[in-house]
C-alpha positions as a printed NumPy array, in Angstrom:
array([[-146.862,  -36.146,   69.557],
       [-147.841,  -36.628,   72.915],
       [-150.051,  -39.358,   74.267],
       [-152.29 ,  -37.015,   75.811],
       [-152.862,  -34.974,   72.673],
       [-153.06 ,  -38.863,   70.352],
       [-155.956,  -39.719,   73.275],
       [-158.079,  -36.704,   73.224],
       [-158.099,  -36.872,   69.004],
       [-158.78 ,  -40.232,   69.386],
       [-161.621,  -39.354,   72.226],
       [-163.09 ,  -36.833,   69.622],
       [-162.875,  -39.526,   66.188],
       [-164.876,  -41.899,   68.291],
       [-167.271,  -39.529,   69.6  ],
       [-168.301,  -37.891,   66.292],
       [-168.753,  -41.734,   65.157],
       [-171.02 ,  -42.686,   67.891],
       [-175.11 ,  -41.845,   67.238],
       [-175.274,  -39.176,   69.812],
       [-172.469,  -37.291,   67.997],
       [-171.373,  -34.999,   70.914],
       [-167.782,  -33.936,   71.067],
       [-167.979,  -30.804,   73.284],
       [-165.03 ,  -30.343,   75.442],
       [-167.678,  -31.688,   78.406],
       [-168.455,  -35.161,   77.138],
       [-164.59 ,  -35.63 ,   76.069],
       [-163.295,  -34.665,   79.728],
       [-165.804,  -37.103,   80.985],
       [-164.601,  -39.895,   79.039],
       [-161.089,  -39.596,   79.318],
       [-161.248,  -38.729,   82.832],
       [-159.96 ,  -34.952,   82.971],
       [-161.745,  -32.023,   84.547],
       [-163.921,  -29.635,   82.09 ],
       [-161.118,  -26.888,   82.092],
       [-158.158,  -29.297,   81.323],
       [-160.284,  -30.194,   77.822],
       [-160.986,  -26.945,   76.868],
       [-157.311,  -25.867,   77.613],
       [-156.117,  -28.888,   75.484],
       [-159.05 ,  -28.16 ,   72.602],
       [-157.208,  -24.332,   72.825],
       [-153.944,  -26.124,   72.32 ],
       [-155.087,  -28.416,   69.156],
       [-156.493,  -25.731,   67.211],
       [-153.572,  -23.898,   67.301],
       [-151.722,  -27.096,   65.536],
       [-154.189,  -27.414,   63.524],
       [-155.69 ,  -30.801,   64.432],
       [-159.244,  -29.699,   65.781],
       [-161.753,  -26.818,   64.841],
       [-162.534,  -24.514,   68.17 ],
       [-165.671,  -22.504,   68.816],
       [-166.146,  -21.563,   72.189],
       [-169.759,  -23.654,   73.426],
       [-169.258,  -25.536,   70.568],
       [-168.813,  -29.479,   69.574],
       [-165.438,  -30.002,   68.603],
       [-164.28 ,  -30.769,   65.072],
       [-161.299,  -32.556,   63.888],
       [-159.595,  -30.916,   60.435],
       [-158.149,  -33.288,   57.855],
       [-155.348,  -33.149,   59.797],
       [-156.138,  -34.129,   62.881],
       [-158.23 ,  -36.814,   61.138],
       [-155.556,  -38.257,   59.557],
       [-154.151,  -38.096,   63.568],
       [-156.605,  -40.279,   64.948],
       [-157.184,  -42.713,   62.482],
       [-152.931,  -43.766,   62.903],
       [-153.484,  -43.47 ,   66.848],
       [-156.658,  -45.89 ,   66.003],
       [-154.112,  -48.095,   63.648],
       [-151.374,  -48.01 ,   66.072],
       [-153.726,  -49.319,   69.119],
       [-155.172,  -52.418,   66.871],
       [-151.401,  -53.212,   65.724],
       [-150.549,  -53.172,   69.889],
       [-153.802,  -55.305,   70.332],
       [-152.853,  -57.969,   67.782],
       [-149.509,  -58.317,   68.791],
       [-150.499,  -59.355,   72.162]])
């Protein structure tokens, strides 16, 4: 799996955990840096595998898949962090 595709699961874990729980493809690009139509385009792609739930104007939402996704990308980053 890409590292694009591990961040922008990751993005959308940590959004739908934060109060203002807002994981349309808008707040998402914003945080990781990517224009509007680059998220959308890679929300497109994710459904397709699976990982996220799609609804055009819609918050994104992961599956149990793509949950399971971004809690080992989360697992993986604290394992990095530790070690150094």
């Amino acid at each position: 799996m890409s590292v694009a595709i591990e961040n922008f699961v990751k993005a959308i874990y940590k959004n739908g955990k934060r109060d203002n729980n807002d994981t349309k493809p808008g707040n998402i690009a914003k945080e990781l840096g990517i224009s509007n139509a680059a998220a959308t385009d890679m929300a497109k792609k994710l459904a397709t595998k699976d990982l996220i739930n799609y609804e055009k104007y819609q918050a994104l939402q992961l599956t149990d898949k793509g949950t399971k996704v971004a809690l080992n990308v989360i697992r993986k980053h604290r394992l990095w962090e530790a070690l150094l």
